[in-house]
N, C-alpha and C positions, 0 to 999 in steps of 0.2 A: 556383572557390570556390562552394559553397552559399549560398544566398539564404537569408536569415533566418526564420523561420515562428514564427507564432503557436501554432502547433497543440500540445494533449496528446496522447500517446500512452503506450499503455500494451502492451506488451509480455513475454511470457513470457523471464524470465530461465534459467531452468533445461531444460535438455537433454530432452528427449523418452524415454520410455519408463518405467519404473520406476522410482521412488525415492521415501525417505520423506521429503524435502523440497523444494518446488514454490516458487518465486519469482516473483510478479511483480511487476516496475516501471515507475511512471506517473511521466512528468517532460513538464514543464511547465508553464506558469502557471496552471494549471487544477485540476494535480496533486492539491494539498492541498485543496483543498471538492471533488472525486470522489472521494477516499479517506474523508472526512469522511459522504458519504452512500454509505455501504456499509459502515463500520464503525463498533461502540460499543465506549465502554470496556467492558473484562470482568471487571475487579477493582476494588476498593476503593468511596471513596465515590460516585464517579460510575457505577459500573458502568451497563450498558444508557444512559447517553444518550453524546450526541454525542462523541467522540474528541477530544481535546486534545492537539497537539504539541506538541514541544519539539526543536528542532532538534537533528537528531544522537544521540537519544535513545529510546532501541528502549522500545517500552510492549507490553502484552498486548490484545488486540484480539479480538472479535467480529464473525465477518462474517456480514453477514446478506442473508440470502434476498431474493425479491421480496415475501414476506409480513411478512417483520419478522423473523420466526424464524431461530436460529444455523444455520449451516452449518456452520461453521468457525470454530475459533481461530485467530489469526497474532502475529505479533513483527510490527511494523509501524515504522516505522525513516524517520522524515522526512529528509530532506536542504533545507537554501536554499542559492538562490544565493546567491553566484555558485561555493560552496565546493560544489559536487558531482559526481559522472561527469560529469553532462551541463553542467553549469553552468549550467542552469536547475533552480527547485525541484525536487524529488521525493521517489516514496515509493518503499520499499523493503515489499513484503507478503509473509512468509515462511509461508506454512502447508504445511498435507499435502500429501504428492505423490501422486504415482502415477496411475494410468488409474483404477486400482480406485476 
C-alpha cells in the first residue's frame, strides 16, 4: 500500500501530440492557492483580479504569463475533497492544445 504524501502535483491530462484541447490537473492541498496565482477571472465584475471557486463549478479564466500579461483562456473546473478523482482537492485547467 502507498504511504500518504503531502505533496501537489500537477500533471498534463491530455495525450501528446496535436489537438485543440490541452488539460492540466493540479490535485492536492496546495491545488487551489497555485491555480489562484496563475489565474484571473476573465468575465464579469471581477474580471483581472484573483479567481473565486466554487466547487464543482467550471468558471472562464485567464492565465497569465510571468509578466501579468494573458496567455491564455481556460474553463477551470475546481474539485474538494474528499469528492474528486484523486480525493484530494483539485483543479481541472482546460485551455488550447497543441505543440503549436
Amino acid at each position: 500500500m502507498p504511504l500518504p504524501t503531502d505533496d501537489t502535483i500537477a500533471a498534463i491530462a491530455t495525450a501528446a501530440g496535436r489537438g485543440g484541447i490541452g488539460m492540466v490537473r493540479l490535485s492536492g492541498g496546495q491545488a487551489w492557492p497555485i491555480a489562484r496565482a496563475v489565474l484571473l477571472a476573465a468575465n464579469g465584475v471581477n474580471s483581472g483580479e484573483s479567481l473565486a471557486f466554487e466547487p464543482w463549478r467550471a468558471v472562464l479564466a485567464k492565465v497569465a504569463g510571468e509578466d501579468g500579461s494573458t496567455v491564455d483562456e481556460a474553463i477551470v473546473t475546481p474539485f474538494s475533497k474528499p469528492h474528486s478523482y484523486t480525493a484530494e482537492d483539485m483543479v481541472e485547467i482546460t485551455c488550447h492544445g497543441s505543440p503549436v
